[in-house]
Each structure stands twice: as C-alpha cells, then as structure tokens.
C-alpha positions as CSV (number, residue, x, y, z in Angstrom):
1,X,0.0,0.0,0.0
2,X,3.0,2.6,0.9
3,X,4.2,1.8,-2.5
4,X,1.5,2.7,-4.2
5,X,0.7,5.7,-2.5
6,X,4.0,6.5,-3.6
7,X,3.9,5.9,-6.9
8,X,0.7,7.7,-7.3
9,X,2.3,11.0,-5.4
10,X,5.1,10.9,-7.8
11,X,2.8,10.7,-11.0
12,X,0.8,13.6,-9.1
13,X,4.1,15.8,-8.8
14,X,5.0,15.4,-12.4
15,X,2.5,17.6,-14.3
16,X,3.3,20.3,-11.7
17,X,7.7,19.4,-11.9
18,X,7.3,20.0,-15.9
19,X,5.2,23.2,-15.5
20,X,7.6,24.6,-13.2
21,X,10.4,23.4,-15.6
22,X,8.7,25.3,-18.8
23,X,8.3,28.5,-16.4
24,X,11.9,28.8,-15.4
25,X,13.4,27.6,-19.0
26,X,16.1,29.8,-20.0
27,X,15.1,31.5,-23.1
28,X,17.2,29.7,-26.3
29,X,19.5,32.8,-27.9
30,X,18.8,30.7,-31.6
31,X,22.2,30.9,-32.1
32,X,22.3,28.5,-35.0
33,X,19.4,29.8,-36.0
34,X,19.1,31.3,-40.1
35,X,16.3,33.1,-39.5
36,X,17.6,35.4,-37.2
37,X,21.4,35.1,-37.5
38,X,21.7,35.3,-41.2
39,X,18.6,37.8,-42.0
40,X,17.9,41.4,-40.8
41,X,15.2,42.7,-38.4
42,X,13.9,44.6,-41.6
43,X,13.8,41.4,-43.5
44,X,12.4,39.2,-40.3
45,X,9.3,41.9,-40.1
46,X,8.4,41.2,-43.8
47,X,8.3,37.9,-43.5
48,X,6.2,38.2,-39.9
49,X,4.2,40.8,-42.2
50,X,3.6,37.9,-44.8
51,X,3.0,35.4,-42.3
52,X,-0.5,37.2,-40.7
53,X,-1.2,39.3,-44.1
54,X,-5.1,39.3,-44.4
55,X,-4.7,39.2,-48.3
56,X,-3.0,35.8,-48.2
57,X,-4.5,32.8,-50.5
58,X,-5.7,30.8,-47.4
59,X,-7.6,34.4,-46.1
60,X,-8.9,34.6,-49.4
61,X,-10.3,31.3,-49.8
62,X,-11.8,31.3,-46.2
63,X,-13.9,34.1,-47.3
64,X,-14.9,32.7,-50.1
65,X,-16.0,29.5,-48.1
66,X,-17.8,31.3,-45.7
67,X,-20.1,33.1,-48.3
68,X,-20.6,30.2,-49.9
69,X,-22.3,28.7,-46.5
70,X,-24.2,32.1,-45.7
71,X,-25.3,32.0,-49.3
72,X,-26.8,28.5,-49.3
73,X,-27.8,28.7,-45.8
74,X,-26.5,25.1,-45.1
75,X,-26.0,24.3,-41.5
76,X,-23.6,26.8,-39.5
77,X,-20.6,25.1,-38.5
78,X,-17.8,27.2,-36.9
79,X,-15.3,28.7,-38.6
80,X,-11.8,28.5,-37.7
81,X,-9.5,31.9,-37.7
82,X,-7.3,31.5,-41.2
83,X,-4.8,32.4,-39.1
84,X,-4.7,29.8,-36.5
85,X,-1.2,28.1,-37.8
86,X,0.1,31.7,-38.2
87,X,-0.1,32.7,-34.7
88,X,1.3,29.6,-33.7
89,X,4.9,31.1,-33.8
90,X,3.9,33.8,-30.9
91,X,3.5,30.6,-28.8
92,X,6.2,28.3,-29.9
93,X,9.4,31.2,-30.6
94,X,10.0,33.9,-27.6
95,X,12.4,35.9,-29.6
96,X,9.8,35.7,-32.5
97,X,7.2,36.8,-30.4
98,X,8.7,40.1,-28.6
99,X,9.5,41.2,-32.4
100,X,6.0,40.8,-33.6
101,X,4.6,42.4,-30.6
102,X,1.1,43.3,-31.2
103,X,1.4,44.2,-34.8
104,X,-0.3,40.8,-36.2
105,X,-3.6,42.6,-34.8
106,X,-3.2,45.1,-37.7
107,X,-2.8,42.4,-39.9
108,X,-4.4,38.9,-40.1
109,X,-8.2,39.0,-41.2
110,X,-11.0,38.3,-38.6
111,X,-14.2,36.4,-40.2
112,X,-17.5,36.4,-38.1
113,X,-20.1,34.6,-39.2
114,X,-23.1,37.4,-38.2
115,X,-23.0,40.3,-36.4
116,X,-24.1,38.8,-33.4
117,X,-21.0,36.7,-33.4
118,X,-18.8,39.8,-34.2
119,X,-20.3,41.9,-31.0
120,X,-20.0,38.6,-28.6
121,X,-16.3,38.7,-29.7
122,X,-15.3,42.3,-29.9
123,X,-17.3,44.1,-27.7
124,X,-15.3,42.5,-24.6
125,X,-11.7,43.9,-26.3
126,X,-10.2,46.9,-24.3
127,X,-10.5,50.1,-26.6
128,X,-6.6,50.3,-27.0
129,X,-6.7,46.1,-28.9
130,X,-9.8,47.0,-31.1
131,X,-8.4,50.3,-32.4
132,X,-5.6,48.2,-33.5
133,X,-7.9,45.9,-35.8
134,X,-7.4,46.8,-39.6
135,X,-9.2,43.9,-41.9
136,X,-13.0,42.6,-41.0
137,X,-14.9,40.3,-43.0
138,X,-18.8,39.6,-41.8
139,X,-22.0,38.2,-43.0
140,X,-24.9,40.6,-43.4
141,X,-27.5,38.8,-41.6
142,X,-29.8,40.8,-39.2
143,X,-29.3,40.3,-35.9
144,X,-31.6,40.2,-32.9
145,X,-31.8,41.9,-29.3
146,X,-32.6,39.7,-26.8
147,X,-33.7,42.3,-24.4
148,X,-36.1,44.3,-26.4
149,X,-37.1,41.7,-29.2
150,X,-36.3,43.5,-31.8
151,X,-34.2,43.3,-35.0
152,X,-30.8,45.4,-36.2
153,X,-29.1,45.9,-39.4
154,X,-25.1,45.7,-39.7
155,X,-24.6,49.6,-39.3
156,X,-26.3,49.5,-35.5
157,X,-23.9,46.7,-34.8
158,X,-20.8,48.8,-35.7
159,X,-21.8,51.5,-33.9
160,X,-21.2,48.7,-30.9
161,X,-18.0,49.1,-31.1
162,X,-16.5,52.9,-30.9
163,X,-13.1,53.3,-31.6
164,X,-13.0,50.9,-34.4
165,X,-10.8,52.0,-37.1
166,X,-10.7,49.2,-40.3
167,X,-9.0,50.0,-43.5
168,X,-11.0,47.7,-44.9
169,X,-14.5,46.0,-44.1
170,X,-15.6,43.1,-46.1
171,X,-19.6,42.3,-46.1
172,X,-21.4,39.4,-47.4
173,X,-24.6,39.8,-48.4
174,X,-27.6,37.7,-47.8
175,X,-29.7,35.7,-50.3
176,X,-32.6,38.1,-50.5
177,X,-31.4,40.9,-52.1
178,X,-34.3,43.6,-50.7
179,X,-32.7,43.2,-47.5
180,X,-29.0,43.1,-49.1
181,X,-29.5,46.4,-50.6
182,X,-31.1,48.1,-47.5
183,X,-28.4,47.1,-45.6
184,X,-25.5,48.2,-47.9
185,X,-27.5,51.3,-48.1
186,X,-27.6,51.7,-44.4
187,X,-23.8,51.1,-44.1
188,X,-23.2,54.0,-46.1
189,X,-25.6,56.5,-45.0
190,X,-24.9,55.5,-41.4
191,X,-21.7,53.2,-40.5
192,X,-18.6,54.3,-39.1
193,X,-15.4,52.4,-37.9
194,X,-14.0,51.5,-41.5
195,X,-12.0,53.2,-44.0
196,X,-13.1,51.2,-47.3
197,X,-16.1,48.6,-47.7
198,X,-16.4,45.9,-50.0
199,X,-19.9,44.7,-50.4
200,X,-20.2,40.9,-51.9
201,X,-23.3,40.0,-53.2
202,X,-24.0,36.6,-54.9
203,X,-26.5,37.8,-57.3
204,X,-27.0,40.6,-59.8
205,X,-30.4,40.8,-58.3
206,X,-29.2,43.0,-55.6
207,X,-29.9,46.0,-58.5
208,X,-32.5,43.9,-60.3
209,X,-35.3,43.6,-57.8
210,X,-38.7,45.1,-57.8
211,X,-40.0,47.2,-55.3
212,X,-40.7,46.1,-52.2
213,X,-44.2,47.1,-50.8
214,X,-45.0,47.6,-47.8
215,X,-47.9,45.3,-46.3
216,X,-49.5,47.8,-44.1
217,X,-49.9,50.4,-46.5
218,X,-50.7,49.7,-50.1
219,X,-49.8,54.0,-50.6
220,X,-46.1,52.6,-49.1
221,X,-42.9,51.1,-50.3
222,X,-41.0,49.9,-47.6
223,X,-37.7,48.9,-50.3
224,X,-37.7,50.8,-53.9
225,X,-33.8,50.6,-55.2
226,X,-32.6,53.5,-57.1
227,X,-30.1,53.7,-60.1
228,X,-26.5,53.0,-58.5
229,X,-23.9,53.9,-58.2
230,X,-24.9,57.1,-58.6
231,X,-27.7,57.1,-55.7
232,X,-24.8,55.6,-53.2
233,X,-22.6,58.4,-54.4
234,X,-24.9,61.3,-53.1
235,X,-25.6,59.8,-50.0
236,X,-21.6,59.5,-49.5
237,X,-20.6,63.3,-50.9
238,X,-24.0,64.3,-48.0
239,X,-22.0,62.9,-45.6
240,X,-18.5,62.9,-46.4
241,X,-18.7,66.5,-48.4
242,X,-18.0,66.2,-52.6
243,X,-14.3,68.0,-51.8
244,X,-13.2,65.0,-50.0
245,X,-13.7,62.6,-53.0
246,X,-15.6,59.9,-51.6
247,X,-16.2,57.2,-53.8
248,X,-18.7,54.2,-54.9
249,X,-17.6,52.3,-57.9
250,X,-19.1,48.5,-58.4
251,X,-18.1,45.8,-60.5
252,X,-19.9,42.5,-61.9
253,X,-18.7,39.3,-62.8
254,X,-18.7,38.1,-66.4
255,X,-18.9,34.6,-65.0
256,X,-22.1,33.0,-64.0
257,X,-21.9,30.9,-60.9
258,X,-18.5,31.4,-59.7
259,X,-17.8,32.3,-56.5
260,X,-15.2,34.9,-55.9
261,X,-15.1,35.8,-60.1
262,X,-15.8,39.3,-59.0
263,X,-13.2,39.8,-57.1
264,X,-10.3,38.6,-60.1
265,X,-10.2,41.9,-62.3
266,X,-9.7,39.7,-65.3
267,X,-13.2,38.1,-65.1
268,X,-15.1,41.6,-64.3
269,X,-16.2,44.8,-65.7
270,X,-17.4,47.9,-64.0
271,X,-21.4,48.2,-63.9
272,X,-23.2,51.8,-63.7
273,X,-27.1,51.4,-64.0
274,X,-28.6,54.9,-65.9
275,X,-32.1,55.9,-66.7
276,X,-32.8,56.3,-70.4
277,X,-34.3,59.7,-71.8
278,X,-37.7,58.2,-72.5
279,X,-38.0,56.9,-68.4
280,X,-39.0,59.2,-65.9
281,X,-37.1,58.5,-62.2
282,X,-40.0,57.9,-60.2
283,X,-40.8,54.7,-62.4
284,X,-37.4,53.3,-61.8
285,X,-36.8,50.0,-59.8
286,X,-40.9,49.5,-59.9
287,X,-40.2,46.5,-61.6
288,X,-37.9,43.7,-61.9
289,X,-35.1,44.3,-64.1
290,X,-35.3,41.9,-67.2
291,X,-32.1,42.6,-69.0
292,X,-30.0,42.4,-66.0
293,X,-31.0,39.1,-64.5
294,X,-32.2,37.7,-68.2
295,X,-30.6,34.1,-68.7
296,X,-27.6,33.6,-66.7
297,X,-27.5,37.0,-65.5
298,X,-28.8,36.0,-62.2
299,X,-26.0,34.3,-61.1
300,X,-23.4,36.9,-61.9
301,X,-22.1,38.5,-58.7
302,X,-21.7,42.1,-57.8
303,X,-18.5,43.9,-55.7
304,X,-19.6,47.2,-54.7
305,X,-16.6,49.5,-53.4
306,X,-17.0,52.2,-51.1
307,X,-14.1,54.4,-50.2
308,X,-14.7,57.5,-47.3
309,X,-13.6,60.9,-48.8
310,X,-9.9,62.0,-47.8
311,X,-9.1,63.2,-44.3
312,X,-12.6,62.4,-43.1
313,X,-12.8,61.0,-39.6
314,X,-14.3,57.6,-40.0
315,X,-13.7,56.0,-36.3
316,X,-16.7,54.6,-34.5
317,X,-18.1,56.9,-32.0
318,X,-17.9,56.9,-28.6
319,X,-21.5,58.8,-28.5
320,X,-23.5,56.3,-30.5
321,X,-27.4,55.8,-29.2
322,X,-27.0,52.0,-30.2
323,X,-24.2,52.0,-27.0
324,X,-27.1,51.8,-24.8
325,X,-28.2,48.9,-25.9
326,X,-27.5,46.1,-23.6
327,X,-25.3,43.9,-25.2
C-alpha cells in the first residue's frame, strides 16, 4: 500500500515538476538559428508581415468558403481563424514573439459569421486592442436583441464598437437581395469604424429587384432601389462633403456561378445602372429588371466598393445611441 501511495504522489508531482520546468526555461539565444542570424530585423518583419497578411491565399479562400455557406444557408458550423497556424509562432518562438509584438492585430483577417457573433467577440476587447484591428470580413444577416425583441441591421452593430478603425471591411450579403440592398444602403448612409467597404453580393439581383411594398400600407414602399452607383454616391458626398472625394464604384462578374469571379479583375467589368431619356425617375426600380438578371445574368455576382472621402474622420463613436443597448 506505501508503494502505491507512492507511486501515485510521484505521478501527481510530475505535471506540476514540468510546468515549473517550462516556467523557469532559460530562453534559447537561436544561435544556429538562419532566421535570425543570417537575415535582418527589416527582413524578419516582412516575412512576420507575410505570415499574418489578411490578403493571403488561405484568407482569401476562407472568405470565399464562408459566403458560400451564408449563401446556401447550409448548417452553420464554426469557422476556424485562417490564421490559427500563423499565430502559432507567438507561442512556440519567444524571440519571435517580442519582435512581432502586437502588430499581427493590424494584420491577419477576422471572419465572423453574423453580427451577433462579431459583437460577442469584440465588444469585450479593451478600446486600446480594437483600435488596432485593420481587416474585417462579416455576414450581413440581421441580428436580434434579446432584451427588447427587436431586429438590427449591420450599421447599429458597428456602432457597438466605438473606436473601431478598419482600413478595410468586407460584407457578405444575404440571399434576399431587398434586405441586401437596405443594408449596404444603411452602411453607407450611417456606418462608421472603417475606411473602405467591400460589399459581396451573390446575385446581380441585388440591383434587379422590384419594389418592395409595404404590407401595411398599399400607398407605401418599404424597399424601392434607385439607379446605382450614382444614388450611393450622393448619400456618400451628404456625408463625407463632394471636396473629400468619396467614392462608390461597383463591379460585376462576367462569369455566371463562380464564386469569388468578382473579385479577379480579369473576369469583371465595372457596372453603372442609368435611366434612359424616354424613363422618368420615379418609375425606376418599380419593376424587376429583365435585361439584368435575363438568362444567366442572375448568377453573376456584384462587388460594390466604397471608399470615405480624404481626411474624413471615420472611427466609431464613442457617442453612439446603439451604445445603450444592452449587449
């Protein structure tokens, strides 16, 4: 029996006599180390820089994946930061890691699957980490308060999160286009926190719909889209001011039913829709557009760029009404 007490204290004592063993290591110098004997800091930075850069193929093709599930509305499985093998090396090299620093914030790609999923995640990051985020990529679903019952659009979720500062914001739209365009609509007339938005959308119905009454009141239309870019444009120069340059510019895919064709410049062309002599304004959008989405054109997807006019102040608010909304 005092044996095998023994035994089991010593195989007790073990986990805790390695963990004391990792916290006391003496740091290795990597003296025979390439990477940091033979190359620069300069050159080490660039290839951190490379290592977390949002624009890499396997950020790219996570996207990609992820729209392609919000699209079809299969079953929503978790999706795993691209960058999970890239931030490995903050863990595994110490010398690595106090180089890098906190600069891989800045530069790896964060995918959220809703916004609901974005706020759970952010909205607990001290205002010093998230100010520090530069690439966002998020599905445009709707999402719902809890506490009041009621639904939001994208742009209330941003404003969630004052003192965001993205250079760039991706957004995939939803599969009903209606709500697509409302909610591009209301990121630009109302969103702040990002620098540049790219709006995905799936289908070249997103500017081929026909208006959207409203139930209640037959006099009423609760979604009527207008001819874009140039619509998007005003709102933008209203807000931003025409001397800053803001611009809208969107692109289509010349490739029916291939997912991420819009964003290869080789397989798009740049799309402006504009109302001929004989059609008066108010009769445009009444109606589905029959030359856009005619055979094949369905499928062909849209990219809608936004950039904010030069030297306007674009960081999410600190005095936002949606910050009194329990989270």
């Amino acid at each position: 029996m005092i044996q095998e007490k023994q035994k089991q204290n010593q195989k007790q004592s073990e986990p805790r006599s390695l963990a004391a063993r990792r916290t006391t290591a003496i740091p290795d110098e990597q003296a025979a180390s390439k990477l940091f004997q033979s190359l620069p800091l300069e050159l080490r930075v660039q290839i951190y820089s490379h290592l977390f850069s949002s624009t890499s193929p396997s950020s790219c093709g996570r996207t990609y994946s992820l729209w392609e599930r919000a699209v079809a509305r299969r079953s929503r499985i978790r999706v795993k930061p691209a960058t999970t093998h890239a931030l490995a090396v903050l863990q595994t090299c110490r010398r690595a890691s106090a180089e890098i620093g906190d600069t891989w914030i800045g530069q790896i790609l964060l995918h959220f699957e809703g916004p609901r999923e974005m706020l759970d995640r952010l909205t607990h990051l001290p205002h010093s980490t998230l100010s520090k985020i530069r690439y966002l990529c998020v599905v445009a679903d709707n999402w719902r308060e809890d506490v009041h019952n009621t639904y939001h659009e994208l742009f209330a979720a941003l404003k969630l999160l004052p003192g965001l500062r993205l250079d760039v914001l991706t957004v995939l739209g939803t599969r009903f286009a209606p709500v697509s365009y409302e909610t591009l609509t209301g990121l630009i007339r109302e969103s702040d926190g990002w620098k540049e938005l790219h709006y995905l959308s799936h289908s070249s119905e997103l500017l081929g719909f026909e208006r959207l009454e409203d139930l209640s009141d037959s006099e009423k239309y609760r979604i009527w889209r207008k001819p874009q870019p140039g619509y998007w444009q005003s709102i933008l120069e209203e807000r931003d001011g025409a001397q800053t340059k803001p611009l809208v510019t969107i692109y289509r895919s010349t490739v029916p039913k291939c997912t991420g064709s819009v964003m290869n410049p080789k397989t798009r062309t740049q799309f402006e829709q504009k109302i001929p002599c004989s059609k008066a304004l108010e009769a445009f959008g009444t109606t589905r557009d029959g030359q856009l989405l005619a055979a094949g054109g369905r499928s062909k997807e849209f990219l809608v760029n936004v950039k904010r006019g030069c030297g306007v102040y674009y960081e999410g608010k600190e005095d936002s009404p949606h910050t009194t909304f329990e989270k």
